[in-house]
C-alpha beads as a LAMMPS data file, in Angstrom:
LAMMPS data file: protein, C-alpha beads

119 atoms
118 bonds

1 atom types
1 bond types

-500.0 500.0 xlo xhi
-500.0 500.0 ylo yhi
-500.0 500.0 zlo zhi

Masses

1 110.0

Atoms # bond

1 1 1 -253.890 -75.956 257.073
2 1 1 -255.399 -78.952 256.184
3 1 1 -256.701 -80.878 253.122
4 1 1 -259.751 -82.170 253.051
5 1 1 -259.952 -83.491 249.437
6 1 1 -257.963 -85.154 247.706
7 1 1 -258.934 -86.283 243.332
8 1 1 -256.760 -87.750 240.896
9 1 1 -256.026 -85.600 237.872
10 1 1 -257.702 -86.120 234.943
11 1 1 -254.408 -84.561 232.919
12 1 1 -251.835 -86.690 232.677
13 1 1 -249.115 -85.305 234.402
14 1 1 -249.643 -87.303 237.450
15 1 1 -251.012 -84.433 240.061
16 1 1 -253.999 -84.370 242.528
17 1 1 -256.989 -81.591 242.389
18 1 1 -256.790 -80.563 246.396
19 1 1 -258.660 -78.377 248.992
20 1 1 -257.003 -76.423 251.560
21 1 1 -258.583 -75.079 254.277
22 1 1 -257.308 -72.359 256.567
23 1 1 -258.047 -69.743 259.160
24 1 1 -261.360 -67.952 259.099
25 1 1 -263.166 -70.960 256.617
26 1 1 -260.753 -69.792 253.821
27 1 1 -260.519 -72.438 251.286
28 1 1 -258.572 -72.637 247.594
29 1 1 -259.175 -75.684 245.571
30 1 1 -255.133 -75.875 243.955
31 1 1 -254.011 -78.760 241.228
32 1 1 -250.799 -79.755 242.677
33 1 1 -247.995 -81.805 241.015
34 1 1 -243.963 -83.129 241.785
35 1 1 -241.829 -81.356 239.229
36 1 1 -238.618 -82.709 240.051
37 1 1 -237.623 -85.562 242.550
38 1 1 -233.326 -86.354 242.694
39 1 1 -232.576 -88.424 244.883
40 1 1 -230.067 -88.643 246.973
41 1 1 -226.031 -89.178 246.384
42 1 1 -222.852 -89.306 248.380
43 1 1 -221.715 -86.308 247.176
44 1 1 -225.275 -84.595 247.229
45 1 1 -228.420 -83.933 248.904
46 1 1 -231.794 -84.898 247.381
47 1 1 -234.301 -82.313 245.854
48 1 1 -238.106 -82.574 245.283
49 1 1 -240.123 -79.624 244.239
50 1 1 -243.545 -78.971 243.616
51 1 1 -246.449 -77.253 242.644
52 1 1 -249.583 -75.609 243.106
53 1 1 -251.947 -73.886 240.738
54 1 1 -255.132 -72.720 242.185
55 1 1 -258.372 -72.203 239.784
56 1 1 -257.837 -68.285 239.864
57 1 1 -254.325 -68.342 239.326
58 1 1 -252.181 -68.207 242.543
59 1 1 -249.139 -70.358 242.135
60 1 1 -246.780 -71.808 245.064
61 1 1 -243.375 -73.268 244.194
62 1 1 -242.297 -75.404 247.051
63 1 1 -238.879 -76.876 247.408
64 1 1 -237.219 -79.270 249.845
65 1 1 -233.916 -80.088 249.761
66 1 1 -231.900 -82.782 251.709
67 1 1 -228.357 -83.422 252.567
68 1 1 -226.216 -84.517 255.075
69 1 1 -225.449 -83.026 258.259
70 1 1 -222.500 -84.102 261.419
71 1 1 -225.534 -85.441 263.758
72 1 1 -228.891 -86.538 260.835
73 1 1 -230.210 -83.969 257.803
74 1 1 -230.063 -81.083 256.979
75 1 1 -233.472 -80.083 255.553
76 1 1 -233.917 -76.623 253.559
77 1 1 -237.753 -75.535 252.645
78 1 1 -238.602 -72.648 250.691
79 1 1 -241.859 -71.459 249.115
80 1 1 -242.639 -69.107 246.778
81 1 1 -246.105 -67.626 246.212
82 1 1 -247.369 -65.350 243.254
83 1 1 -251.019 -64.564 244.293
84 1 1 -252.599 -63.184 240.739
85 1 1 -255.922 -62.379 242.577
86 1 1 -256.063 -58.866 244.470
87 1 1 -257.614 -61.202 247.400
88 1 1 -255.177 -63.488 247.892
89 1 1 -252.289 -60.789 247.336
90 1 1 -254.183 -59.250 250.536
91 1 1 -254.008 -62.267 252.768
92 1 1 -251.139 -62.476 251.966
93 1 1 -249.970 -59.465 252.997
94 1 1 -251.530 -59.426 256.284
95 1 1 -249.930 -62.445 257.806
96 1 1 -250.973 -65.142 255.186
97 1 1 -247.645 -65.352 253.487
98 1 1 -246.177 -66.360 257.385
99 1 1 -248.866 -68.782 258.448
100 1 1 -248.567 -71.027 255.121
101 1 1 -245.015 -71.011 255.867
102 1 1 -245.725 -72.369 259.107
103 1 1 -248.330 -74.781 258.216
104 1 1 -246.217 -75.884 255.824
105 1 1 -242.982 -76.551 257.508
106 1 1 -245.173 -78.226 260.215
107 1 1 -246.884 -80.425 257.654
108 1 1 -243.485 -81.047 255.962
109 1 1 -241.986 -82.355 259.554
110 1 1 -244.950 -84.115 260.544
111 1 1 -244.879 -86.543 256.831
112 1 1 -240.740 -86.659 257.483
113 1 1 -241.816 -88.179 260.913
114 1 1 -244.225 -90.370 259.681
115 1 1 -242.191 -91.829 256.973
116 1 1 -238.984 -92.547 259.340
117 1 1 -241.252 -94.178 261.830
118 1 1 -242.640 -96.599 259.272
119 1 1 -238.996 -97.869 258.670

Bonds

1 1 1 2
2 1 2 3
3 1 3 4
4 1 4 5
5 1 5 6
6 1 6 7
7 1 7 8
8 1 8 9
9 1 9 10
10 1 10 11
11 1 11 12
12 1 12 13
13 1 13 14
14 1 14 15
15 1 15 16
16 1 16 17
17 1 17 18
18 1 18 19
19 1 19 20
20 1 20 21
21 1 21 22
22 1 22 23
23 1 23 24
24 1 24 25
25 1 25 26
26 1 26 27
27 1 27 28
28 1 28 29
29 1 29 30
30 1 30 31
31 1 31 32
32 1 32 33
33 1 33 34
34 1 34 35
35 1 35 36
36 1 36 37
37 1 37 38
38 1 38 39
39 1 39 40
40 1 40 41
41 1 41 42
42 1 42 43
43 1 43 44
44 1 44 45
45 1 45 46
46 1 46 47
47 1 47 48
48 1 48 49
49 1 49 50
50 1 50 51
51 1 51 52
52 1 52 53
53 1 53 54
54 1 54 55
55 1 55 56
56 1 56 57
57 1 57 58
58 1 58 59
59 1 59 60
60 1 60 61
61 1 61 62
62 1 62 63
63 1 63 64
64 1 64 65
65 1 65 66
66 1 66 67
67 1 67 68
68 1 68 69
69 1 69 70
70 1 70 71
71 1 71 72
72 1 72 73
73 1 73 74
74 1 74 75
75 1 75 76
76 1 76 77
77 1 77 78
78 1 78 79
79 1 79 80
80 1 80 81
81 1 81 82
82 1 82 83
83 1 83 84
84 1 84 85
85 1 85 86
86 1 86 87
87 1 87 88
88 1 88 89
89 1 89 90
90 1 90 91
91 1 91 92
92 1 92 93
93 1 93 94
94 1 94 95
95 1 95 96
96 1 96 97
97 1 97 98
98 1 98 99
99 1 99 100
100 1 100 101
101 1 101 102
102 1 102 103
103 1 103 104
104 1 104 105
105 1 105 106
106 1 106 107
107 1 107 108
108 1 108 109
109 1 109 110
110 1 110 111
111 1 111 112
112 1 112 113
113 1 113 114
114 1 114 115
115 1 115 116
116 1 116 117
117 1 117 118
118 1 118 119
């Protein structure tokens, strides 16, 4: 998965217009947005969730949540899509569901690594 564009919003609740590409030339053009961020306490683990809207309706919750482990983090992802179109309920079904998850969570490690090695 990649993006290849990236807009500001032209609502005002702070998201980003976005295209995705994926396997096979399959692209969805999805308004994302954060729509909660808690950080971090002593007693527990940050949260930030977001989400994505594509133009025909598909929505995808994601949701990370942090907290402290013996030996670094502990780091919990989960996604949740509700395709509205019959195509994207289909690629979903036949594999598409597994591969976001995995572009996802690679995505998701790759900006945690880039983030700890700017500090």
């Amino acid at each position: 998965m990649s993006v290849h564009e990236v807009e500001g919003s032209t609502e005002n609740d702070g998201g980003a217009w976005i295209r995705v590409r994926g396997p096979l030339g399959i692209a969805r053009l999805a308004h994302t947005q954060i729509v909660r961020a808690t950080a971090p306490t002593d007693e527990v683990g940050g949260v930030l969730e977001g989400r994505a809207v594509t133009r025909n309706g598909t929505v995808a919750n994601v949701g990370w949540s942090l907290g402290a482990a013996p030996r670094g983090t502990h780091v919990a992802l989960s996604l949740d899509v509700d395709a509205k179109s019959a195509l994207d309920r289909f690629l979903l079904a036949i594999g598409g569901r597994r591969w976001l998850e995995r572009q996802l969570l690679r995505g998701a490690l790759e900006d945690l690594r880039t983030e700890l090695q700017r500090r």
